[in-house]
KEKE-3310 file (N, C-alpha, C; in steps of 0.2 Angstrom, whole numbers, plus 5000, padded with zeros to 4 digits):
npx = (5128:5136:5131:5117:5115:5109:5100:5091:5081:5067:5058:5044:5041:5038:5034:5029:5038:5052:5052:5055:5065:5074:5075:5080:5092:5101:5097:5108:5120:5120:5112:5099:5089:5075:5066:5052:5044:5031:5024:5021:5011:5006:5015:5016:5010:5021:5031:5033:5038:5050:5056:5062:5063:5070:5058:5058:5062:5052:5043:5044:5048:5045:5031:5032:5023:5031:5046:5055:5049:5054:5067:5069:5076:5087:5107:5114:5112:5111:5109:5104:5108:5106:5119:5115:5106:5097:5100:5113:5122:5137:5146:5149:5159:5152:5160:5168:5158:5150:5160:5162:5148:5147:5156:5149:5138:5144:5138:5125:5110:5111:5105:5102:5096:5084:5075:5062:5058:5056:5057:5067:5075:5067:5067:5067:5064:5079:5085:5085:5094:5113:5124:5127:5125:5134:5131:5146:5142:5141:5140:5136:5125:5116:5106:5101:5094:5082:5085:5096:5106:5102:5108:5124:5126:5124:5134:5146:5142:5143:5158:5161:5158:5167:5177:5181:5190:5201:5212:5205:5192:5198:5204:5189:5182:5191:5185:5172:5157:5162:5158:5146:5143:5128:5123:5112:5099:5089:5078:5078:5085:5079:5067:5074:5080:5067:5062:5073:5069:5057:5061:5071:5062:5054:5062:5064:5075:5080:5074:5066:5071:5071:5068:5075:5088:5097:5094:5098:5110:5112:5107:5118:5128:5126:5121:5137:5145:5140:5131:5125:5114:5111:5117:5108:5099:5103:5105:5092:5085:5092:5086:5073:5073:5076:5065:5058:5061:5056:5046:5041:5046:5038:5027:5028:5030:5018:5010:5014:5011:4994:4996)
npy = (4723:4739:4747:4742:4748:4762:4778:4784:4797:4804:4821:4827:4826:4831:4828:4809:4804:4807:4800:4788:4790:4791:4781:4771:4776:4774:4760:4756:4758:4752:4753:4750:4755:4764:4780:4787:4803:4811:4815:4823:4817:4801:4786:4782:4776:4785:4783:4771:4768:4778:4770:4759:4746:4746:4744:4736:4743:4756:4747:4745:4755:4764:4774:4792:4803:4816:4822:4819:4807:4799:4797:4797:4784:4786:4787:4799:4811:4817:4833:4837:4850:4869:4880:4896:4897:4899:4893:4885:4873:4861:4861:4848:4843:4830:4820:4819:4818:4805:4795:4799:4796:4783:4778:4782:4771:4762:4764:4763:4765:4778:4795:4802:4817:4822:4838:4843:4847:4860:4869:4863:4858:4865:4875:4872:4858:4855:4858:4848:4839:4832:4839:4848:4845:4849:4850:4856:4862:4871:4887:4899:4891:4883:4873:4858:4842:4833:4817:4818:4823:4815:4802:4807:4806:4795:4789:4794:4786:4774:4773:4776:4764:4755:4755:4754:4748:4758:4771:4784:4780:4779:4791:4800:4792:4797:4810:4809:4809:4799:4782:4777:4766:4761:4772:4789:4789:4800:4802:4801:4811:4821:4824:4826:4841:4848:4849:4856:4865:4869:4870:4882:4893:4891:4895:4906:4912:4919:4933:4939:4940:4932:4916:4909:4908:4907:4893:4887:4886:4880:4867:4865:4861:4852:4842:4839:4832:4819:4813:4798:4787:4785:4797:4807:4802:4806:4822:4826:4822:4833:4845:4842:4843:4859:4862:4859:4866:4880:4880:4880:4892:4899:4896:4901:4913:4916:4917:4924:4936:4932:4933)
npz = (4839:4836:4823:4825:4836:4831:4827:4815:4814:4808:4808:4808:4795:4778:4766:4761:4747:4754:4767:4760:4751:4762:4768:4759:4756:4769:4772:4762:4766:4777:4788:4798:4808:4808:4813:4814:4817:4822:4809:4793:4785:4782:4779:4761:4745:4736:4745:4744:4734:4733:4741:4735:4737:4749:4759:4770:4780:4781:4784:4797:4805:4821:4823:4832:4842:4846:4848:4860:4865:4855:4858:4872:4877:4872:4872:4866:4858:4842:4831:4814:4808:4801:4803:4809:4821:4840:4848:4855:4850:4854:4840:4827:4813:4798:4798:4811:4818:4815:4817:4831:4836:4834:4843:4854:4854:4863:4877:4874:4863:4851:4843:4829:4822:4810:4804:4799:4778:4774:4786:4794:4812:4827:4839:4852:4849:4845:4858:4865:4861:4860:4854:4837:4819:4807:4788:4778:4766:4751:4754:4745:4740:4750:4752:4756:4750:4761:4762:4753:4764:4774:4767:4766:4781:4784:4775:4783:4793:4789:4787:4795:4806:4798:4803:4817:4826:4821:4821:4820:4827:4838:4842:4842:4851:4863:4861:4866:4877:4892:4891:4904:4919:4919:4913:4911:4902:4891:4894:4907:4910:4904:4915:4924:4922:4920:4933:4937:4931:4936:4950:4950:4948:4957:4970:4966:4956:4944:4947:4939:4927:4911:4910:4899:4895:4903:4906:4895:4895:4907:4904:4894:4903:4912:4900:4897:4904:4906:4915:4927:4930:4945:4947:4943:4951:4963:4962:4960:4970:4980:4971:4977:4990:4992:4983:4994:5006:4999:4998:5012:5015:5008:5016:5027:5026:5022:5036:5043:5036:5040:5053)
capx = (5132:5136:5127:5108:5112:5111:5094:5090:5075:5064:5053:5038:5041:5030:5033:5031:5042:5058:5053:5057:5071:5080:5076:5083:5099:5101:5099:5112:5125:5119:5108:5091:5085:5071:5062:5048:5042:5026:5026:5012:5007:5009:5018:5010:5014:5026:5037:5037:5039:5057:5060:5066:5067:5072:5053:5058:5063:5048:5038:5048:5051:5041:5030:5031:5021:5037:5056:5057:5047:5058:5072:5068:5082:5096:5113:5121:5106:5115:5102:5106:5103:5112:5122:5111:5102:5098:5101:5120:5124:5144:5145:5152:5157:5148:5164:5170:5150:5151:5164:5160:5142:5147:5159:5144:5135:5146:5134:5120:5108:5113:5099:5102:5090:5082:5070:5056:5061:5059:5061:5073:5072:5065:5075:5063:5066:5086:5083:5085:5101:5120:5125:5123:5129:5134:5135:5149:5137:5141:5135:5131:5119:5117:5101:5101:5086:5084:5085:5103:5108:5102:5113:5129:5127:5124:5140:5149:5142:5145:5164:5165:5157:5172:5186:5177:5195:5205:5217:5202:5188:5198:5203:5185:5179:5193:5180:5165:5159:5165:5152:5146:5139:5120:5120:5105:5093:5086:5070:5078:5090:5071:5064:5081:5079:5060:5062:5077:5066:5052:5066:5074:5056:5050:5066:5065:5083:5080:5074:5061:5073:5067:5075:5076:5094:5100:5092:5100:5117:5114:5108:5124:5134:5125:5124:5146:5146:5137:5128:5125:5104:5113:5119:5104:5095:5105:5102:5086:5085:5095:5080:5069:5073:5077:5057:5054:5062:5054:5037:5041:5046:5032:5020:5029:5028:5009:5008:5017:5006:4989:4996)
capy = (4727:4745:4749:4743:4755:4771:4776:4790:4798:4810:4825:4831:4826:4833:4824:4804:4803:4808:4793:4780:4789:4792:4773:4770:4779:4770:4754:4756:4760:4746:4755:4748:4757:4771:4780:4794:4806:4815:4813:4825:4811:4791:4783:4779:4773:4787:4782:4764:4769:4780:4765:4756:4740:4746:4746:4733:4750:4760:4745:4745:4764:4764:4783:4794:4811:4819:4818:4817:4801:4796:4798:4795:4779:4788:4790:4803:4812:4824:4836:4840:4858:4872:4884:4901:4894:4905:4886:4885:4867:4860:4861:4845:4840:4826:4813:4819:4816:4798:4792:4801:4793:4775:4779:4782:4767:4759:4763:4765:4768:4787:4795:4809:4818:4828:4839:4846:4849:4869:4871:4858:4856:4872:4877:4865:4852:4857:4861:4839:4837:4836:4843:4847:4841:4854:4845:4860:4864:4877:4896:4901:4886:4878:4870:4851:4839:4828:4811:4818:4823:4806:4799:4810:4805:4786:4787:4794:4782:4767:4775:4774:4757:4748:4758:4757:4750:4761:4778:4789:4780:4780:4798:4801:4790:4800:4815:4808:4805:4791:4778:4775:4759:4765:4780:4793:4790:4804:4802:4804:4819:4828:4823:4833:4846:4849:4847:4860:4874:4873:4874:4887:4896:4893:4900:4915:4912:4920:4937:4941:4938:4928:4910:4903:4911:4901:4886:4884:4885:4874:4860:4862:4862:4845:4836:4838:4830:4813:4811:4792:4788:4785:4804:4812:4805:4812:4829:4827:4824:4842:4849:4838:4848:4863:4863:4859:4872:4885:4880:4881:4898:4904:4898:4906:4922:4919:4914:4932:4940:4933:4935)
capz = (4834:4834:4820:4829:4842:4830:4825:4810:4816:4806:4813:4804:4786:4775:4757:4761:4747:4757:4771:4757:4750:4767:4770:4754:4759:4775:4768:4757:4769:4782:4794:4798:4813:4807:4818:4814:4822:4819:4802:4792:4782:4783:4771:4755:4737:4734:4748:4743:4726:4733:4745:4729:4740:4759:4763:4777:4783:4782:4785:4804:4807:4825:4825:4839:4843:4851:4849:4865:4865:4852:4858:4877:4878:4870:4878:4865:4853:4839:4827:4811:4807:4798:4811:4811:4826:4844:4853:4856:4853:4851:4831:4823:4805:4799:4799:4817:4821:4814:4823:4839:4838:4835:4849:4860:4856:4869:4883:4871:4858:4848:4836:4823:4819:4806:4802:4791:4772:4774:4793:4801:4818:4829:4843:4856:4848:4848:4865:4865:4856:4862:4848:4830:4815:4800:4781:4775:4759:4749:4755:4739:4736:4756:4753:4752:4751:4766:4762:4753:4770:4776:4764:4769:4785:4784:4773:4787:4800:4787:4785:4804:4809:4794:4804:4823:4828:4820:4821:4820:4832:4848:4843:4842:4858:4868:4864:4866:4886:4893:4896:4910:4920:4922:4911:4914:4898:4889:4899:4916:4909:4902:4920:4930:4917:4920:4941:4939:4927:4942:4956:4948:4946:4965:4972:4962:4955:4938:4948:4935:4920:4907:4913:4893:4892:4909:4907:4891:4899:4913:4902:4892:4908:4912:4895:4896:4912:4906:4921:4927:4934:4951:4947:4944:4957:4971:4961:4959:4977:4980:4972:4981:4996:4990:4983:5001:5007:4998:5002:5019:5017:5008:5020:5035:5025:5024:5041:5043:5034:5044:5062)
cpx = (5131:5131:5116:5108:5112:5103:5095:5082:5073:5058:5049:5039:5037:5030:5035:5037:5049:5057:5057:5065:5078:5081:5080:5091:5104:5102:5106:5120:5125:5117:5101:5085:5081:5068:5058:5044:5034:5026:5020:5009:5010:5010:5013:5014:5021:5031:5038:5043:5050:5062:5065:5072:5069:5065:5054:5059:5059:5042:5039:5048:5043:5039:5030:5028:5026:5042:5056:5053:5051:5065:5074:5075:5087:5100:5115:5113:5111:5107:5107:5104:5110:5114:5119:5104:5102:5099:5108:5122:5133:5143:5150:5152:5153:5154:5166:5161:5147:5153:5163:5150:5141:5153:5154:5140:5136:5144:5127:5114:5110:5108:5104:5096:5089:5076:5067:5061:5063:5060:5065:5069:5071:5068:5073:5064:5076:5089:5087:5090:5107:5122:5125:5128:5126:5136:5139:5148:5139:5138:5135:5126:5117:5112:5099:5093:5087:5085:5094:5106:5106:5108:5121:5131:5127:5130:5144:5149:5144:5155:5167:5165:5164:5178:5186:5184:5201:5206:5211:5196:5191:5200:5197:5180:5185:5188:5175:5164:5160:5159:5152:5140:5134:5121:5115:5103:5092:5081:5072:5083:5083:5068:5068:5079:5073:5059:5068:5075:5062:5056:5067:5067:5053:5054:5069:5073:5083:5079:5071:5066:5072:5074:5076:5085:5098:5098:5094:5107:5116:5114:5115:5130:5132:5127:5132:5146:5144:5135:5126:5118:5106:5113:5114:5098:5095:5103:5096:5082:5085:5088:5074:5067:5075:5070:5054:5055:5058:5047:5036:5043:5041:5026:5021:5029:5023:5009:5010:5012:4999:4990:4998)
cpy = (4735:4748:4745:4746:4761:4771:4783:4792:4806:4814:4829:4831:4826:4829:4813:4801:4801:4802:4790:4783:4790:4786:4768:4771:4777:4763:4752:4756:4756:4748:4754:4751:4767:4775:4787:4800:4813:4818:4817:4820:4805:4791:4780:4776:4777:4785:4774:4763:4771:4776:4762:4749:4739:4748:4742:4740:4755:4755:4744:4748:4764:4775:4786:4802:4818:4817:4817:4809:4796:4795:4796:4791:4781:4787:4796:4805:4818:4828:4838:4846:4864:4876:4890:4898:4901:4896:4883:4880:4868:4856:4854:4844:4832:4818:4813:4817:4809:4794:4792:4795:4785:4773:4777:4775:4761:4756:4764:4768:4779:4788:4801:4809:4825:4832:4840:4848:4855:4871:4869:4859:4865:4870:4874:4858:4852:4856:4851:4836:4839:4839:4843:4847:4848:4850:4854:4861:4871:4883:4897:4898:4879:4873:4861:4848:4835:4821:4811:4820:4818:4800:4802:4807:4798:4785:4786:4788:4775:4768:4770:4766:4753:4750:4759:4755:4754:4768:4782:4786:4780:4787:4800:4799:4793:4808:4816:4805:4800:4787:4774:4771:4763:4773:4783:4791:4797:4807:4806:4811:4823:4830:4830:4839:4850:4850:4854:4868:4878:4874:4880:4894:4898:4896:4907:4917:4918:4928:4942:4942:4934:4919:4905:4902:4904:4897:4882:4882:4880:4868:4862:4860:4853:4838:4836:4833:4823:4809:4806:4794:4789:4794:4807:4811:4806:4819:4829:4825:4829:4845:4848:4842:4856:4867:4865:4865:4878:4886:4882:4889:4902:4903:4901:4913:4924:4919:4922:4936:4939:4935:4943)
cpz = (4835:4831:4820:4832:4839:4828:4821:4811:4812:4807:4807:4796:4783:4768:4761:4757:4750:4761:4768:4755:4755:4769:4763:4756:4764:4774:4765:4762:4775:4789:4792:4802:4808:4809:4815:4816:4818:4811:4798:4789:4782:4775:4766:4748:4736:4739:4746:4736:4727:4739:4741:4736:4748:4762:4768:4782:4789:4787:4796:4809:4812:4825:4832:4838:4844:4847:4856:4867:4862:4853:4867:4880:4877:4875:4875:4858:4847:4834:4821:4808:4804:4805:4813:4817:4832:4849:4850:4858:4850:4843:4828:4815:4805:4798:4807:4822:4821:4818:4831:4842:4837:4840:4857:4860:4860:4871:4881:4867:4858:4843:4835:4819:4814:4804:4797:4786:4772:4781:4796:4806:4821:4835:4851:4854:4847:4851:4868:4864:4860:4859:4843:4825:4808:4795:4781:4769:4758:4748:4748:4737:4743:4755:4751:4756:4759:4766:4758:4760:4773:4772:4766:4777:4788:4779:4778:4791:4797:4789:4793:4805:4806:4800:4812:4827:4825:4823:4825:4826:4839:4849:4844:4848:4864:4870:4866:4875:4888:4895:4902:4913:4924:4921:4910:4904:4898:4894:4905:4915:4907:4910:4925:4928:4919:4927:4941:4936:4935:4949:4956:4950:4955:4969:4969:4959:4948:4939:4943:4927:4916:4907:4904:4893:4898:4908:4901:4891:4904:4909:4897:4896:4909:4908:4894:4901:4910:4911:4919:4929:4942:4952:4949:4948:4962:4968:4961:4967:4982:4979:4976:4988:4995:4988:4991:5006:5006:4998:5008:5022:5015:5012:5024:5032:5026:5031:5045:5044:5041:5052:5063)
residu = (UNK:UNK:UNK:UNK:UNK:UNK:UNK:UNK:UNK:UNK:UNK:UNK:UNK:UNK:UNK:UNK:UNK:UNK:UNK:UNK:UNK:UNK:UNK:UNK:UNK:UNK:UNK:UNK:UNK:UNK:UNK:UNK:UNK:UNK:UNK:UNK:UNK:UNK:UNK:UNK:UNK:UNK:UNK:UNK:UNK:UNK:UNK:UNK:UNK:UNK:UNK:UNK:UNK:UNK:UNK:UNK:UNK:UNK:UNK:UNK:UNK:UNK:UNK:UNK:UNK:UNK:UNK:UNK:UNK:UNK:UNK:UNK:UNK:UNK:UNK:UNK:UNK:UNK:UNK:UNK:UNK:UNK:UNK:UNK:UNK:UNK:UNK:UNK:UNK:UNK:UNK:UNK:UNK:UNK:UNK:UNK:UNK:UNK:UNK:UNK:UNK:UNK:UNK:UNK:UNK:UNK:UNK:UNK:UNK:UNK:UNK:UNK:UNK:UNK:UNK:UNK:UNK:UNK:UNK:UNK:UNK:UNK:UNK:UNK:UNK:UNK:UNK:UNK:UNK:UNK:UNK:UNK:UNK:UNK:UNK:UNK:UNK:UNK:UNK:UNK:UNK:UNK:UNK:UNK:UNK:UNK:UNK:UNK:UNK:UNK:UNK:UNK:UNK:UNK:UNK:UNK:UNK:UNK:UNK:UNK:UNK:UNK:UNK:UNK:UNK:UNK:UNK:UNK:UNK:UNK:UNK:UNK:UNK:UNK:UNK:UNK:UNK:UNK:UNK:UNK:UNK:UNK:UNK:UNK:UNK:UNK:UNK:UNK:UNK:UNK:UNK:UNK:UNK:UNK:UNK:UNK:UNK:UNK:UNK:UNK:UNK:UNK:UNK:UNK:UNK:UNK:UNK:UNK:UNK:UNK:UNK:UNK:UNK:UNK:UNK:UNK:UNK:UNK:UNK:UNK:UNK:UNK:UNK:UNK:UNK:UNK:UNK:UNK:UNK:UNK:UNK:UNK:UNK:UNK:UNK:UNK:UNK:UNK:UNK:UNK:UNK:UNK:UNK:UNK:UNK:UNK:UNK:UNK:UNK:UNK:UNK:UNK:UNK:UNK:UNK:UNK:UNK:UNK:UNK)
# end
């Protein structure tokens, strides 16, 4: 079922509370997958107390140190985060991000994630997401709790799953990349990602510029592209030699230098 493969994942939650009442919100709307992520405190009384009944939830919700651990297997990760960000994801609303993400469960698992009550997500963790999800809350008053944006959001995703053949989901899977047989994981896209920062780094491509600004355009050039495993491990091959290369030119520089 679609709705297994979505997961709601929350980063660094400071009030136990909101666990129960975002598990609470989820529930209701027929999503069971929880996932936590460095959580400042384990759940306690107050979260069973705002479970009100979906502690199967909490009692389920696998922890992880990282998003990036959490999210490792994904195929399609969104972040929800307001828009004054300096990490340039593609901006959806949260109906178009619904559909779009039970589009994706195709070739599978899709998380949405949310951050800390007073920070959200920081721009590292961002850094992880295809793109991010706006509620259109009113500027004069943006500030909503998180377990209400958990519930906004499990509306949408319920909305979708009842209508997953209809009008609006194939509109929404023509936007969404097409899945593909032996598509790259999260993991093996961090891996590309982390083998093409020290490329970039050993062939001096950056030219003493600070490489954040490109490295955040390349990965967006990539996550469009929905590169298969087959894919990135011909690229990662590319750099493979590439690396080698440039070892081999800086030893013959040294080897320069001593003769």
């Amino acid at each position: 079922m679609a709705a297994d493969r979505l997961r709601i994942v929350l980063v660094g939650t400071q009030h136990p509370g909101n666990i129960g009442a975002a598990a609470r919100a989820m529930k209701t709307m027929g999503l069971s997958r929880l996932v936590l992520v460095a959580p400042e405190k384990a759940p306690d009384r107050d979260t069973h107390a705002m479970a009100a009944g979906a502690d199967d939830l909490v009692a389920s919700a696998p922890v992880f140190a990282t998003l990036s651990e959490a999210v490792a297997d994904c195929r399609w990760v969104l972040g929800a985060t307001a828009r004054s960000r300096r990490v340039q994801l593609e901006p959806l609303h949260p109906r178009e991000a619904a559909a779009r993400a039970v589009a994706a469960t195709v070739s599978g698992p899709v998380a949405l994630v949310f951050g800390r009550e007073r920070t959200g997500l920081d721009n590292e963790e961002l850094q992880l997401c295809h793109a991010a999800i706006h509620i259109p809350s009113d500027p004069a008053f943006p500030s909503l709790n998180l377990a209400a944006a958990v519930q906004v959001l499990s509306y949408e995703l319920r909305c979708a799953l009842l209508s997953e053949s209809g009008p609006t989901s194939a509109a929404a899977a023509a936007r969404t990349p097409p899945p593909a047989e032996g598509a790259a994981s999260h993991a093996e896209l961090e891996g590309f990602f982390a083998q093409l920062a020290e490329t970039l780094d050993q062939i001096d491509f950056h030219k003493g510029r600070a490489p954040e600004s490109a490295m955040r355009k390349l990965r967006r050039l990539f996550l469009r592209t929905n590169l298969d495993s087959a894919e990135v491990r011909l690229l990662r091959g590319v750099l493979a030699d590439a690396q080698r290369m440039a070892r081999l030119a800086r030893q013959g520089a040294a080897d320069q230098k001593i003769g």
